[in-house]
N, CA and C atoms as an extended XYZ file, in Angstrom:
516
Properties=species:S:1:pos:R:3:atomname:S:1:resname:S:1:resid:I:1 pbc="F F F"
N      -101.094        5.252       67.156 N   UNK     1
C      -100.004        4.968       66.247 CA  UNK     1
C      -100.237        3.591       65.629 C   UNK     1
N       -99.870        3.599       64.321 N   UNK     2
C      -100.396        2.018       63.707 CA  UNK     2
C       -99.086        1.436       64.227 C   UNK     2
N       -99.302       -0.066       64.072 N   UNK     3
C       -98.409       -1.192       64.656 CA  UNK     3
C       -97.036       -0.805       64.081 C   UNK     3
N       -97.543       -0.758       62.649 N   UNK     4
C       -96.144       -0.408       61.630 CA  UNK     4
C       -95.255        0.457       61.966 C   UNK     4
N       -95.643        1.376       61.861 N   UNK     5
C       -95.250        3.245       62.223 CA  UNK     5
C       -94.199        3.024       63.258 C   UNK     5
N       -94.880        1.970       64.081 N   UNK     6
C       -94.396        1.829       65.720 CA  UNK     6
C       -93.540        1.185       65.598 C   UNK     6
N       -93.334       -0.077       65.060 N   UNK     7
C       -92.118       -0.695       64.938 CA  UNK     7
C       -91.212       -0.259       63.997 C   UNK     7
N       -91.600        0.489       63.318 N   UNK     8
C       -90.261        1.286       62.382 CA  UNK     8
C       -89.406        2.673       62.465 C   UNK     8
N       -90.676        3.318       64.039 N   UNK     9
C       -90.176        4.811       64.542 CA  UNK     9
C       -89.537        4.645       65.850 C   UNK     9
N       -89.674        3.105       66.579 N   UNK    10
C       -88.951        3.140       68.027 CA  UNK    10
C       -87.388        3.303       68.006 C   UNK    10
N       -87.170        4.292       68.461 N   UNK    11
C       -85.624        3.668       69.031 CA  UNK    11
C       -85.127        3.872       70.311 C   UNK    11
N       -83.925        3.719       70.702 N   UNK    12
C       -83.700        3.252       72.324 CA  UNK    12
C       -83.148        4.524       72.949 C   UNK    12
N       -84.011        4.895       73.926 N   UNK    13
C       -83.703        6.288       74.313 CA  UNK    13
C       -83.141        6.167       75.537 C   UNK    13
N       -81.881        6.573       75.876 N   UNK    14
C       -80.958        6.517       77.190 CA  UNK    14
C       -81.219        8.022       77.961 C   UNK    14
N       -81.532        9.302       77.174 N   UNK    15
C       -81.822       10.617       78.147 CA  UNK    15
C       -83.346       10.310       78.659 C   UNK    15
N       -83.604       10.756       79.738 N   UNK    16
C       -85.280       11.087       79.815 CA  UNK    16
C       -84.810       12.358       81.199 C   UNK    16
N       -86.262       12.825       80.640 N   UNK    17
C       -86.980       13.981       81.613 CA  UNK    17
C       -86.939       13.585       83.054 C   UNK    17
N       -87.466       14.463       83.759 N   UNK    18
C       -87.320       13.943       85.541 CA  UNK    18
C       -88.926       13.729       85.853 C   UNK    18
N       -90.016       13.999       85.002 N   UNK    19
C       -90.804       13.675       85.354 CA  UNK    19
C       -91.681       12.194       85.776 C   UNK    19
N       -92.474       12.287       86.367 N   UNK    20
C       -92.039       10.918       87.424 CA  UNK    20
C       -93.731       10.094       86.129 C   UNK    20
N       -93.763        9.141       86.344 N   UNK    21
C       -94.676        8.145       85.508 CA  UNK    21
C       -95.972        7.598       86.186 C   UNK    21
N       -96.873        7.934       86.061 N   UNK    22
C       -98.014        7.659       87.061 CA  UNK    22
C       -97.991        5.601       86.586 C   UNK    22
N       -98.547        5.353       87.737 N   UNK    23
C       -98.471        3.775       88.001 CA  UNK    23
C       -99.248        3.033       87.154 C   UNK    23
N      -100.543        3.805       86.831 N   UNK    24
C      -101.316        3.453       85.879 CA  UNK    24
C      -101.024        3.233       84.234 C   UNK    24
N       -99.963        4.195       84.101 N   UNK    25
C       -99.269        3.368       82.895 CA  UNK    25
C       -98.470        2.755       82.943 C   UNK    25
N       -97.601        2.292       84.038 N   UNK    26
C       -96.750        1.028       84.150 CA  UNK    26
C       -97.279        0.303       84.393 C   UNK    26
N       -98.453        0.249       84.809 N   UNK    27
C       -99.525       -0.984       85.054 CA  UNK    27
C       -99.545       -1.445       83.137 C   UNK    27
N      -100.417       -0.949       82.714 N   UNK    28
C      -100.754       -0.834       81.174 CA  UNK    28
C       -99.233       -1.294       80.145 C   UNK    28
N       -97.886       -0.646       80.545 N   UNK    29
C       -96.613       -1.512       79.788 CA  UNK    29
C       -96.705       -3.215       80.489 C   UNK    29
N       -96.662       -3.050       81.721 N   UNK    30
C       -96.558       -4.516       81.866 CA  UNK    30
C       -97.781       -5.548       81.634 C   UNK    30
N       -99.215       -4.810       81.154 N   UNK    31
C      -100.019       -5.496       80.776 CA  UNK    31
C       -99.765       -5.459       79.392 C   UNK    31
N       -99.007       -4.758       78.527 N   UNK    32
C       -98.809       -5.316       77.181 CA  UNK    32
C       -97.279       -6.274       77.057 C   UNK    32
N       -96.440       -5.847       78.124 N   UNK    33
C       -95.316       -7.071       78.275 CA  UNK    33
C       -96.029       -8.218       78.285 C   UNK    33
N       -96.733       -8.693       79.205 N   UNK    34
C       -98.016      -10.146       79.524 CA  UNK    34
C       -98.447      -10.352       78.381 C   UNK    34
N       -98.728       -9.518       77.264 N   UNK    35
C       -99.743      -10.152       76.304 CA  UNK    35
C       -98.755      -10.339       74.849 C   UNK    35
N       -97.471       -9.983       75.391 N   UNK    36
C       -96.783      -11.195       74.508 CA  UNK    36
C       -96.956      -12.468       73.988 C   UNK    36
N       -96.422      -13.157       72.836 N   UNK    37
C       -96.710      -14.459       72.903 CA  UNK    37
C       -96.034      -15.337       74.481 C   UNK    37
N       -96.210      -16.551       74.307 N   UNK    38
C       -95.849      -17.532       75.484 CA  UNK    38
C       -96.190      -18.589       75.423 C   UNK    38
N       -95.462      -19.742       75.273 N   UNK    39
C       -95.322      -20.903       74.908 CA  UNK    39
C       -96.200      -21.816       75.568 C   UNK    39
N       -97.258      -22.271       75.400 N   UNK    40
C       -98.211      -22.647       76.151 CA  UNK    40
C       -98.872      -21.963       76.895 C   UNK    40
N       -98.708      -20.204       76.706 N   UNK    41
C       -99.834      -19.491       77.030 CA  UNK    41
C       -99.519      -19.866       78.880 C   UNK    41
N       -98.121      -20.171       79.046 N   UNK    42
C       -97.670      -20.489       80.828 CA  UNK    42
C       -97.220      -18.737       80.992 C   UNK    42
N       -96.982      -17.969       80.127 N   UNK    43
C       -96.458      -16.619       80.649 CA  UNK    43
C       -95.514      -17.050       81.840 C   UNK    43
N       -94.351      -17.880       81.534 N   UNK    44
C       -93.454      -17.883       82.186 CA  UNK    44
C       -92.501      -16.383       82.413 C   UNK    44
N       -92.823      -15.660       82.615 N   UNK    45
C       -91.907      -14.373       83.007 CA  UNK    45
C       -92.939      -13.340       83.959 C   UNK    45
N       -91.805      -12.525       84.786 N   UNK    46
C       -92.333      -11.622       86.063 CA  UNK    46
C       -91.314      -10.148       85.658 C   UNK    46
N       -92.251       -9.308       86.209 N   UNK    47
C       -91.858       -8.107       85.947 CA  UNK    47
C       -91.353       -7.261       87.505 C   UNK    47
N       -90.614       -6.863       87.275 N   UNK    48
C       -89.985       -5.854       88.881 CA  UNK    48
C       -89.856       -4.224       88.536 C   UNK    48
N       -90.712       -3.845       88.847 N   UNK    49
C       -91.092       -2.140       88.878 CA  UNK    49
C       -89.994       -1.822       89.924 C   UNK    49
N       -88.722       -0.997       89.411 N   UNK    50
C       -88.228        0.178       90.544 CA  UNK    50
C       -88.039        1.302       90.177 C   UNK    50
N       -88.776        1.988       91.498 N   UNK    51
C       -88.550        3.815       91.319 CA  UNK    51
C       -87.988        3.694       92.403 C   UNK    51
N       -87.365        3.635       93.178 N   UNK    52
C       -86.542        3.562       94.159 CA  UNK    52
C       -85.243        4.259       94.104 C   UNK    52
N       -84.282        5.356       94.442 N   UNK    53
C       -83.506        5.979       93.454 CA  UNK    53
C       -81.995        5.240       93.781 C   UNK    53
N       -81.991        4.803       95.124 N   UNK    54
C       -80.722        3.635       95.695 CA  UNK    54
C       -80.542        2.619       94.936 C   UNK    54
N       -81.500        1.688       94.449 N   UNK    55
C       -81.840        0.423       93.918 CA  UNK    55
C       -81.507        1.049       92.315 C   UNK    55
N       -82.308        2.190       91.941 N   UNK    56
C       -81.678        2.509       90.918 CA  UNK    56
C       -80.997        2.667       90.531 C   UNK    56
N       -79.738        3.421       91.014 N   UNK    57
C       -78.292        3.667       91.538 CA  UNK    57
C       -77.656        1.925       91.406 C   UNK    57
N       -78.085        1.599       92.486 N   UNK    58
C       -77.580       -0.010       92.265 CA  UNK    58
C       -77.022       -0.936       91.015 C   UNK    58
N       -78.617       -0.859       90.263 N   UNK    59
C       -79.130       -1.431       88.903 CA  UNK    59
C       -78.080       -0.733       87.679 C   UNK    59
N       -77.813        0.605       87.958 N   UNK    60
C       -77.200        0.963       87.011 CA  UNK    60
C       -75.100        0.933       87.179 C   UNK    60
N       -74.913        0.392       88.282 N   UNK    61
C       -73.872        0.249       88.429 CA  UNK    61
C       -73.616       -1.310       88.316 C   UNK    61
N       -74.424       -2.367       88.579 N   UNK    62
C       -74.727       -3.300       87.942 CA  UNK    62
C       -74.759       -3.773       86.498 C   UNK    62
N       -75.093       -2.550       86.145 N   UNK    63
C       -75.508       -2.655       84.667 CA  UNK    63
C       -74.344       -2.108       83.699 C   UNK    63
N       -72.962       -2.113       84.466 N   UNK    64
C       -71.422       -1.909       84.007 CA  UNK    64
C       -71.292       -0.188       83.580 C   UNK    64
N       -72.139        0.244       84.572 N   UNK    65
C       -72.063        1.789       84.849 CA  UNK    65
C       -72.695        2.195       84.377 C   UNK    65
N       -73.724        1.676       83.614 N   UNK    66
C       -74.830        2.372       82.785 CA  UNK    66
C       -75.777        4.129       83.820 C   UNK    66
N       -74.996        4.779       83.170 N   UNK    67
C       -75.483        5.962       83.963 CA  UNK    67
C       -77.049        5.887       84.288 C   UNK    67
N       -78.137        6.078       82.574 N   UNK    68
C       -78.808        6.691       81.809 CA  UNK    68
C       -80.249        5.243       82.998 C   UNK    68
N       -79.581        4.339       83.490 N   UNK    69
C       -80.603        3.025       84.075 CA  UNK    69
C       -80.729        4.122       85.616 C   UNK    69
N       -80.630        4.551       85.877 N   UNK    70
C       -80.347        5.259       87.062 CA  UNK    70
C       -81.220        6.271       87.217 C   UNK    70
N       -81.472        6.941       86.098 N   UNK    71
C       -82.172        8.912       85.788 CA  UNK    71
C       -82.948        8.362       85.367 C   UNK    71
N       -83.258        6.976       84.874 N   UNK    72
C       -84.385        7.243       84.221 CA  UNK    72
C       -85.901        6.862       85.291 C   UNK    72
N       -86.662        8.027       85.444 N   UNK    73
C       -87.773        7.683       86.265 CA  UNK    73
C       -88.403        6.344       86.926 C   UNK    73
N       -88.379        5.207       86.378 N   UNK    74
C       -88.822        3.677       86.195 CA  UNK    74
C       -88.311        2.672       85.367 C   UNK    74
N       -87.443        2.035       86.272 N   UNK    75
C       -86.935        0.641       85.616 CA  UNK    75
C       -87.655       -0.476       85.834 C   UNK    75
N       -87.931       -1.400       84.797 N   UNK    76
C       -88.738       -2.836       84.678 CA  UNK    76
C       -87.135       -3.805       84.691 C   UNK    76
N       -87.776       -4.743       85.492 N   UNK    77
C       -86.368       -5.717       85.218 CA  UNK    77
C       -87.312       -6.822       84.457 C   UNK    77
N       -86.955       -7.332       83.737 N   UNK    78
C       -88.006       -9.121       83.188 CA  UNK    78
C       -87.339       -9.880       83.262 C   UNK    78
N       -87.757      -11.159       84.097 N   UNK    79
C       -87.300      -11.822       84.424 CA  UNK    79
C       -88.140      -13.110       83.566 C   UNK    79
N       -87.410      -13.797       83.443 N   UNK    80
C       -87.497      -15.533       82.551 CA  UNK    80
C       -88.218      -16.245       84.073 C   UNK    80
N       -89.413      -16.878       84.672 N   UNK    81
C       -89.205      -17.999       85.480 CA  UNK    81
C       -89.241      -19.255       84.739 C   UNK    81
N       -87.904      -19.644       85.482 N   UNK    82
C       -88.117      -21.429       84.688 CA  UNK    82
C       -88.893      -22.323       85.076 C   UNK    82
N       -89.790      -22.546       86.022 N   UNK    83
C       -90.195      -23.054       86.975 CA  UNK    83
C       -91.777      -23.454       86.071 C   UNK    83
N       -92.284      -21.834       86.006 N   UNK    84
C       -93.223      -21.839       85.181 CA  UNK    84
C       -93.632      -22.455       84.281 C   UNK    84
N       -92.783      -22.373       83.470 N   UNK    85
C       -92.421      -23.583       82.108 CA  UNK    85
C       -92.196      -24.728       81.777 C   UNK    85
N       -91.177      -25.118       82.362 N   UNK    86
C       -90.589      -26.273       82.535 CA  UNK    86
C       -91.614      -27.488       83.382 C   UNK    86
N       -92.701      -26.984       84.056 N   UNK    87
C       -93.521      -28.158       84.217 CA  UNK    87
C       -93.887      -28.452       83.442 C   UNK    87
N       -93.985      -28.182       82.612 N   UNK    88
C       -94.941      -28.743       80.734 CA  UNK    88
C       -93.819      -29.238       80.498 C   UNK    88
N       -92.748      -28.422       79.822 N   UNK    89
C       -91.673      -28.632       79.221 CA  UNK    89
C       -90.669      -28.805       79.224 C   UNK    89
N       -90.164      -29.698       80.682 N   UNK    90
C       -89.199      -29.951       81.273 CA  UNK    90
C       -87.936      -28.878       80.684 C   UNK    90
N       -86.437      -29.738       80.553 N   UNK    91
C       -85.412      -28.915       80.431 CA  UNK    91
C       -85.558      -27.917       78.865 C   UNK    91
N       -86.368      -27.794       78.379 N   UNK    92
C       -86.692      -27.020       77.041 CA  UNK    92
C       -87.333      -26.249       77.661 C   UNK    92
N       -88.149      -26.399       78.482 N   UNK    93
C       -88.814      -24.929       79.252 CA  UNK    93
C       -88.200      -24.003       79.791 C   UNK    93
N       -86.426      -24.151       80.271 N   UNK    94
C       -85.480      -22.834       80.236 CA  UNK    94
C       -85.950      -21.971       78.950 C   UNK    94
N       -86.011      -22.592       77.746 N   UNK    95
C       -85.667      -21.514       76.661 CA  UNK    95
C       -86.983      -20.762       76.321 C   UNK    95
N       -87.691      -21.937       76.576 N   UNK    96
C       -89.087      -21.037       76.558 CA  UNK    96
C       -89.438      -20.069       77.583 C   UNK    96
N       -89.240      -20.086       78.642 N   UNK    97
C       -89.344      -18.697       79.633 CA  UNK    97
C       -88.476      -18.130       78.893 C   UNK    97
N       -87.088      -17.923       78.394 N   UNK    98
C       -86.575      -16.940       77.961 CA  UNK    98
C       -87.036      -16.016       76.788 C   UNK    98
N       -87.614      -16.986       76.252 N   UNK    99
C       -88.297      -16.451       74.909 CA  UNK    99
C       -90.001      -15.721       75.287 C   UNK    99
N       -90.432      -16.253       76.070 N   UNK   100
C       -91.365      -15.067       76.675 CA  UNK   100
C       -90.984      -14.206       77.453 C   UNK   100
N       -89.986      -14.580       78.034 N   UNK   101
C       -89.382      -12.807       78.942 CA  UNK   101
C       -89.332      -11.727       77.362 C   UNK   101
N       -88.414      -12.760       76.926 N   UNK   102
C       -87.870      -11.453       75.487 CA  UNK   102
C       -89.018      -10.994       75.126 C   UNK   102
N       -90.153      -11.910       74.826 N   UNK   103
C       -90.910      -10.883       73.563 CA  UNK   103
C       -91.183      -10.328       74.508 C   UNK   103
N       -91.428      -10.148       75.493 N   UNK   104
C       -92.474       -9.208       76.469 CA  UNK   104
C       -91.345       -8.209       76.839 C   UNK   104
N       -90.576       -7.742       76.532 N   UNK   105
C       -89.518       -6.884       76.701 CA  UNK   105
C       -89.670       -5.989       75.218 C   UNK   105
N       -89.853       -6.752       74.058 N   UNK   106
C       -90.243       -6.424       72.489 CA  UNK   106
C       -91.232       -5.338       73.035 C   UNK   106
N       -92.541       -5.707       73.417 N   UNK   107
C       -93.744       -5.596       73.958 CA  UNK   107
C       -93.798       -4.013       74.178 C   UNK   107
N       -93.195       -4.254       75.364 N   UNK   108
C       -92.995       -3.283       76.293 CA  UNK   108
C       -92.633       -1.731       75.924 C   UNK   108
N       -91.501       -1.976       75.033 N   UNK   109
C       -90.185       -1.323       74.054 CA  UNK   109
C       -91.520       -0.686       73.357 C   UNK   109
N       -92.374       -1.419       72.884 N   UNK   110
C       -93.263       -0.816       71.916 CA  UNK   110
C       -94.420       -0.080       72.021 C   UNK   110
N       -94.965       -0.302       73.578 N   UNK   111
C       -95.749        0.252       74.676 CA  UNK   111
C       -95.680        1.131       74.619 C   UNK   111
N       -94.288        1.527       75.180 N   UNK   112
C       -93.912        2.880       75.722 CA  UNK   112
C       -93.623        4.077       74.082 C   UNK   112
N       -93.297        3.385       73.864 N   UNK   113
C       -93.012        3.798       72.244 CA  UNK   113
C       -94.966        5.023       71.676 C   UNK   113
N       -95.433        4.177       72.024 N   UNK   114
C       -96.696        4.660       70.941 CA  UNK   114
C       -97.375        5.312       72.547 C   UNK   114
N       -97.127        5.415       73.867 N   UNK   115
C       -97.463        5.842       74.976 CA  UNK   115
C       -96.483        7.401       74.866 C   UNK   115
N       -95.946        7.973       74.183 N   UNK   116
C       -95.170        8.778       74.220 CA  UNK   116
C       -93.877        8.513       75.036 C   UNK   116
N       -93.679        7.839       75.799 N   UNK   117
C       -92.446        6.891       76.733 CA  UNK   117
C       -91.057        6.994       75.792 C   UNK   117
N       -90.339        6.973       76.449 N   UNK   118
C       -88.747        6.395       75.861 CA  UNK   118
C       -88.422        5.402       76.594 C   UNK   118
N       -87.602        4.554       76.377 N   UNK   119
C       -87.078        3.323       76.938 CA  UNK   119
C       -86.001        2.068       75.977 C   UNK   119
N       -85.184        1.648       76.671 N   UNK   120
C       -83.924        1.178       75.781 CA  UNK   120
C       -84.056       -0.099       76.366 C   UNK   120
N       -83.449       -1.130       75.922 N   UNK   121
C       -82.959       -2.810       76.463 CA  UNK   121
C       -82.264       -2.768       76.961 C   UNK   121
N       -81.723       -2.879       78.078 N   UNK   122
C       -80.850       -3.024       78.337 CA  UNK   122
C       -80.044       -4.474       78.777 C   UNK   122
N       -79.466       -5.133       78.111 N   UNK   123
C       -78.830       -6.335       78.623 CA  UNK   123
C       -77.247       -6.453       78.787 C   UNK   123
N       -76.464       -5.770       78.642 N   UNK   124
C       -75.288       -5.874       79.412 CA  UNK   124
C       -75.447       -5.455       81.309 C   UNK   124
N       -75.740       -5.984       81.683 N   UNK   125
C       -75.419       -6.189       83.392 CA  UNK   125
C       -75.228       -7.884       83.698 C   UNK   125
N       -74.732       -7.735       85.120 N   UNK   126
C       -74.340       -8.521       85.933 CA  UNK   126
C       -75.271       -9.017       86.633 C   UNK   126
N       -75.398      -10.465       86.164 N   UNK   127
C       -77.171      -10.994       86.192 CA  UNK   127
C       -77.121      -11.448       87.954 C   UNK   127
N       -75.654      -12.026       88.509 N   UNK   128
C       -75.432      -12.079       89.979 CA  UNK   128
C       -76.102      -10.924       90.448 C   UNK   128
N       -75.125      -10.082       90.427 N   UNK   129
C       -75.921       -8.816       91.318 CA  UNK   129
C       -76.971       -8.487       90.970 C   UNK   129
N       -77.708       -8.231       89.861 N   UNK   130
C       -79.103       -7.688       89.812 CA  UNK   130
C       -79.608       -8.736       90.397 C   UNK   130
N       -79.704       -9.693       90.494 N   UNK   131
C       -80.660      -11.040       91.064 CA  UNK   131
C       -80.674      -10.508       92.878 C   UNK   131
N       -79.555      -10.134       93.476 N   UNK   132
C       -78.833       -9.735       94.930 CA  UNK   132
C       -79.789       -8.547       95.223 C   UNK   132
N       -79.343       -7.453       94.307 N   UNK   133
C       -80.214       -6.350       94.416 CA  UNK   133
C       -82.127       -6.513       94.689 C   UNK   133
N       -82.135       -7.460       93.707 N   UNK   134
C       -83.926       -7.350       93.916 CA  UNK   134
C       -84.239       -8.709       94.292 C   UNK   134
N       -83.656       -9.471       95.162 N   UNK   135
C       -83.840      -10.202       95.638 CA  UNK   135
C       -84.869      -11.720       95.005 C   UNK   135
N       -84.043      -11.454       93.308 N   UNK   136
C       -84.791      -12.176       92.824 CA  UNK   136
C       -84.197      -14.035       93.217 C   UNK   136
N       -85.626      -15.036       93.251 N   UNK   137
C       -85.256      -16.217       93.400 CA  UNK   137
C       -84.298      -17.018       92.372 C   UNK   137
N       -83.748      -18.179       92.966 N   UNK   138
C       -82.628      -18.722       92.363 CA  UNK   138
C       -83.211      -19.447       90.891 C   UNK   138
N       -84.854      -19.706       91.057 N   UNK   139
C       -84.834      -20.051       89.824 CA  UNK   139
C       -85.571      -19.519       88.681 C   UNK   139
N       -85.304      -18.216       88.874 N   UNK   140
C       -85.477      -17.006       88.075 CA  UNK   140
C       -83.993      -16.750       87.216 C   UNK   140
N       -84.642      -15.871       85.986 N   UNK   141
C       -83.554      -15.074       85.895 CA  UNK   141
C       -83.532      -13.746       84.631 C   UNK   141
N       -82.714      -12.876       85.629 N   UNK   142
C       -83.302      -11.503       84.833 CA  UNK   142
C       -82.951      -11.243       83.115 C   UNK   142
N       -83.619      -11.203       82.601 N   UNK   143
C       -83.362      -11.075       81.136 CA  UNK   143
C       -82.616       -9.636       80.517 C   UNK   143
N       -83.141       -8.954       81.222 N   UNK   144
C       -83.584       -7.398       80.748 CA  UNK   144
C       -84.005       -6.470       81.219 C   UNK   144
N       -83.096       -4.956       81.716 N   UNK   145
C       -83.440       -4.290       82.235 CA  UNK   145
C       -83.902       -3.096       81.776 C   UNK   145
N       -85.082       -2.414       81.440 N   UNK   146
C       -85.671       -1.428       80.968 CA  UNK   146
C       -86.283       -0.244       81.256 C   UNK   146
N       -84.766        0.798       81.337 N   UNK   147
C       -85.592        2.277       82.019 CA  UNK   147
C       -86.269        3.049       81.170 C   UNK   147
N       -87.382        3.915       81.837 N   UNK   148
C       -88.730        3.905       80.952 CA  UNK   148
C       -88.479        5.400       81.342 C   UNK   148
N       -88.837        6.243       80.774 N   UNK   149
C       -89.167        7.834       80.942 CA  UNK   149
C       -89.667        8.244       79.618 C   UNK   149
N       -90.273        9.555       79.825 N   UNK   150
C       -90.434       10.403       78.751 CA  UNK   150
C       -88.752       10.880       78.492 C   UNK   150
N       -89.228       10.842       77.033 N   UNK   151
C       -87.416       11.141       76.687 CA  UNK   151
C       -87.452       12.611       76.441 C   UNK   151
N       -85.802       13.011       76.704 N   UNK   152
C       -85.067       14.016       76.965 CA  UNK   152
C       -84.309       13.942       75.290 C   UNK   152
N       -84.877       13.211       74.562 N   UNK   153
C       -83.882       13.208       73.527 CA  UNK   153
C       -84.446       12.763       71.811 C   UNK   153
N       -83.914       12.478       70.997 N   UNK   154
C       -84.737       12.368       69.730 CA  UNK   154
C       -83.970       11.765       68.569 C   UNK   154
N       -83.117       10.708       69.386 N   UNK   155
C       -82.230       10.328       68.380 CA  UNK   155
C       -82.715        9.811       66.460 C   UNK   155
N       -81.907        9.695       66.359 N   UNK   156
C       -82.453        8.766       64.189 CA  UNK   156
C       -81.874        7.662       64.400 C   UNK   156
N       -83.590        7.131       64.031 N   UNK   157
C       -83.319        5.827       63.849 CA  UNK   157
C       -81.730        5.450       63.506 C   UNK   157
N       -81.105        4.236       63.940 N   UNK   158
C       -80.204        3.288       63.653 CA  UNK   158
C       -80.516        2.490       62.231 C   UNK   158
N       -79.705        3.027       61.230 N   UNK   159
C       -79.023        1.749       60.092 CA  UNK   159
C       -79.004        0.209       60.327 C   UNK   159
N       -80.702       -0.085       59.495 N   UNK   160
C       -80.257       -1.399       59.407 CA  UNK   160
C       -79.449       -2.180       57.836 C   UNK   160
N       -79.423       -3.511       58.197 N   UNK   161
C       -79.022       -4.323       57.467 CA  UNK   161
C       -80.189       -4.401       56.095 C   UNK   161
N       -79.606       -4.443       55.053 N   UNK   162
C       -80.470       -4.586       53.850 CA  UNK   162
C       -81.261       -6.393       54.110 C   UNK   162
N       -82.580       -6.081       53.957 N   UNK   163
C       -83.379       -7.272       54.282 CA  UNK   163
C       -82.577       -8.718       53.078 C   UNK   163
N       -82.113       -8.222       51.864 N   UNK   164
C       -81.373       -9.131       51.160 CA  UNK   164
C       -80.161      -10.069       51.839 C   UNK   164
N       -79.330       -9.328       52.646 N   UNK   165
C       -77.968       -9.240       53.415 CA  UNK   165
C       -78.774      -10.692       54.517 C   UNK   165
N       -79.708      -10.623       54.650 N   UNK   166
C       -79.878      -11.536       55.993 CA  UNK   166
C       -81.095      -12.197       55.907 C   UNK   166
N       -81.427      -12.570       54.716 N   UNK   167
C       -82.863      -13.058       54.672 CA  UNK   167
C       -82.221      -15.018       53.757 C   UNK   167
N       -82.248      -15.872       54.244 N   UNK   168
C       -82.181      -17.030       52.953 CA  UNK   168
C       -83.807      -17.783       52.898 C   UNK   168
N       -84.272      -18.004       51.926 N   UNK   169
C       -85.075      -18.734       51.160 CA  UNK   169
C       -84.952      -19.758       51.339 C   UNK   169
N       -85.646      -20.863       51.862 N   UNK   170
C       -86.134      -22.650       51.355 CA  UNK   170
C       -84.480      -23.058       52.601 C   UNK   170
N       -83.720      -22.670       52.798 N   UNK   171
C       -82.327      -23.243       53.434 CA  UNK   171
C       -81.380      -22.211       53.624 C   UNK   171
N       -80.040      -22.477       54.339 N   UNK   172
C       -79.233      -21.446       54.493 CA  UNK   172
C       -78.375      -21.389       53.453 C   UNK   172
């Protein structure tokens, strides 16, 4: 699939199939999450693979009942480390791990996309408990939770904004 195609045919798929995802291509999404940009090339962000169906269960009740985080075969959580970063870039290195968690969540979204995969963003959850659940460290923090399956579904594209509506020239 060309780059283009890909970023203009993804969209966020909440049904998927029950079929389960061999490791070797979640290996391969989170090696194109990694090859995101990253602010000094520190790849401040970590990835948490669960197929686990409790934890899944968990994640998606966490995730303010999100059913669809639950069924779906493999959830990625991405996590921001600040730790990573912030030795270069002291207190500005929060934003920069965040900004490499994100693109590598972009990444990912787009992975699975041209991998035949479905998979949605998910960021409404409860960053306490998901941190509880996967026992992530205190100076981490989860960005984004992303269940991955072959989709069950085929939605149309989402209506965007006319590039005029949101674009300013030289200033705002």
């Amino acid at each position: 699939m060309e780059c283009l195609e890909a970023i203009f045919t993804r969209v966020s798929i909440r049904r998927f199939k029950k079929d389960p995802i061999d490791d070797e291509i979640i290996i391969r999404l989170l090696e194109a999450g990694n090859a995101a940009p990253s602010a000094g090339n520190l790849q401040a962000r970590d990835f948490i693979v669960v197929k686990d169906e409790e934890t899944k269960l968990k994640l998606a009740v966490a995730s303010l009942r999100q059913s669809f985080v639950a069924e779906a075969p493999v959830v990625i959580v991405v996590c921001a480390n600040y730790p990573r970063s912030m030795q270069v870039y002291g207190e500005r290195g929060k934003l920069y791990a965040e900004q490499d968690a994100t693109a590598a969540v972009e990444n990912i979204l787009l992975a699975a996309h041209c991998m035949g995969l479905g998979a949605v963003w998910v960021g409404a959850f409860n960053e306490e408990r998901v941190a509880e659940i996967l026992n992530i460290p205190s100076y981490a923090r989860p960005m984004a939770i992303i269940p991955v399956g072959y989709p069950a579904e085929r939605p149309s594209p989402r209506r965007r904004m006319k590039i005029e509506e949101i674009t300013h020239w030289e200033r705002w």
